[in-house]
Steps between C-alpha positions, in 0.01 A plus 500: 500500500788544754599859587841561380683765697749675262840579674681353783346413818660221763354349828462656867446321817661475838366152579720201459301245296540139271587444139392161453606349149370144415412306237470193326701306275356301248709207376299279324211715289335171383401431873240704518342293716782585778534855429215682452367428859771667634473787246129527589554454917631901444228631413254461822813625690532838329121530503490488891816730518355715308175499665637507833803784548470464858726117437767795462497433073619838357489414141690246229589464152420235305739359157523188251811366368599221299539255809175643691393768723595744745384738694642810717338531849513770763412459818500726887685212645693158450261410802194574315658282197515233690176556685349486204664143341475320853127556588308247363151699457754710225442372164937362553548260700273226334592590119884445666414118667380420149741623341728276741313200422436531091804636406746448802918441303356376196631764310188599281466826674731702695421784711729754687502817725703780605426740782659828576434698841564868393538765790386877364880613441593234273349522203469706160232530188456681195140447283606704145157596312337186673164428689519473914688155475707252725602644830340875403172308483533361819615818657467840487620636116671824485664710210897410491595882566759703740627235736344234340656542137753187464539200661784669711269748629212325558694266699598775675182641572363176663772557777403659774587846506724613741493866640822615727474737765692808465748503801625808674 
């Protein structure tokens, strides 16, 4: 069973990094034939992430709705991200080509993607009674406390801090 920690705890980390959203749209569900390919192609990828941190992978989240799935990626680097889909002994670049050639503009399947470069000031979290999850997975997970209370503060306290010398 997942660990639940009880209270309010938020992320920590002063590394930049990647939220990668993408997903895949499924317009025709009788076309199974088109769609679950590309469904399936994610599987190998997150396997080798997984298995291989080093890619610069930090974690991702994975949901269903009613048009298909998505997932939530973190990564060290939007040059690691694209490492990763361009180099064809990665389990990417070939499930993409096919994807190309079976589905192409048919409209059967649709697929989309969003990335987000996030420097260490410019972001916020709160996990309420939840397991390490999202961003707090992929970094470090702290209790939401003192400077890190609300969203104002923990924005805040991913700023530098900046100490004045007294004058005289």
């Amino acid at each position: 069973m997942t660990k639940i920690f009880n209270g309010r705890y938020t992320t920590k980390t002063d590394q930049p990094f990647v939220v990668f959203l993408i997903g895949m749209r499924i317009n025709k569900w009788w076309r199974i034939d088109k769609w679950l390919p590309v469904s399936n192609a994610m599987n190998p990828m997150m396997r080798t992430l997984y298995k291989y941190p080093e890619k610069g992978f930090l974690h991702a989240e994975s949901f269903w709705n009613f048009s298909g799935p998505i997932l939530i990626q973190y990564w060290r680097s939007f040059e690691d991200l694209e490492k990763f889909a361009r180099n064809p002994s990665d389990p990417h670049l070939i499930p993409w080509k096919k994807f190309n050639q079976a589905v192409g503009s048919d409209g059967i399947v649709g697929i989309w993607h969003e990335t987000y470069t996030v420097n260490p000031n410019q972001f916020e979290s709160v996990y309420g009674n939840m397991p390490k999850f999202g961003l707090a997975a992929a970094t470090e997970h702290v209790q939401a406390v003192g400077r890190r209370e609300t969203a104002r503060k923990r924005l805040d306290a991913n700023k530098p801090q900046v100490v004045l010398a007294e004058t005289r």
